[in-house]
N, C-alpha and C positions, 0 to 999 in steps of 0.2 A: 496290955496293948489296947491301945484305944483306935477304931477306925473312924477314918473320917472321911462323908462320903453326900455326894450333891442330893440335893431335894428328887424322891424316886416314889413312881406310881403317883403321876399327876394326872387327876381329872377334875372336868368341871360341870356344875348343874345351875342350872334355875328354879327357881321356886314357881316358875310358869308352867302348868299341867302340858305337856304335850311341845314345853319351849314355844310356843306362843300366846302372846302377852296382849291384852287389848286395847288401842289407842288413848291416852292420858291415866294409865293404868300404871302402878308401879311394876317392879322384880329386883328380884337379889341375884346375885349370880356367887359363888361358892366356889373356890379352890381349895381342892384338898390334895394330901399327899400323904404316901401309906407311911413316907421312911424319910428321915432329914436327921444326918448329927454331926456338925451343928443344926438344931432345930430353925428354920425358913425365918428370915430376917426383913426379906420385902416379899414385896407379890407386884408384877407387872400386868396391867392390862389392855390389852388392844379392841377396836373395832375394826374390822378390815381392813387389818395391817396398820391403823395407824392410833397411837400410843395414846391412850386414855387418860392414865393414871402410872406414872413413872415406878413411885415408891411410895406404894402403901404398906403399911405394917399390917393389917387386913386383910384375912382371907375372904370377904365377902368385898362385894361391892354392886351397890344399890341405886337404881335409874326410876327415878320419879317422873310421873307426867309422860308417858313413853310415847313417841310421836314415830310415825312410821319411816318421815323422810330422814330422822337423825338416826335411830336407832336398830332398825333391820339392818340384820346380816351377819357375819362370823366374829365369835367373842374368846379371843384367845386368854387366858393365863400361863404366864410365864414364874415360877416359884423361884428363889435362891437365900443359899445361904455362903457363908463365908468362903465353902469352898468352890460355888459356884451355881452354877443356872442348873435347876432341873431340867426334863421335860417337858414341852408346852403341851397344853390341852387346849383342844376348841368344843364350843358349843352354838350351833345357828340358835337363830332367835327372829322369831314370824312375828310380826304385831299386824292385826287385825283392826281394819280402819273403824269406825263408828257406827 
């Protein structure tokens, strides 16, 4: 018997010390999940609530040139696979001006 069961144990990180990042500076941001079968097929991303990146096949996702007025503030991943939407994970994100 095979189970089959949504994307489980979503968290997310930055590669920014402390999640803040300093003005025209880049970061990654990192969706992981401990358990997915079928294995996670997209990844969704938001900026405070509003949809980034639909359908990446990429658990990572990388913001270059980071500007304080585009890019502070709460960074959700949303993981899924066939059977469905994981749990979403957030992470704030401080960018520190010049």
């Amino acid at each position: 018997m095979i189970f089959l069961d949504k994307p489980e144990g979503t968290t997310l990180n930055t590669t920014a010390a402390g999640n803040t990042v300093t003005q025209g500076g880049s970061v990654t941001l990192t969706c992981h999940v401990t358990a997915a079968k079928p294995q996670v097929s997209r990844y969704r991303y938001y900026l405070n609530d509003t949809t980034l990146v639909k359908d990446s096949n990429y658990n990572e996702y990388t913001i270059n040139n980071v500007q304080r007025s585009q890019h502070y503030g709460k960074y959700k991943c949303v993981p899924s696979n066939d059977i469905g939407d994981g749990p979403e994970a957030t992470v704030s994100l401080d960018v520190n001006g010049e």
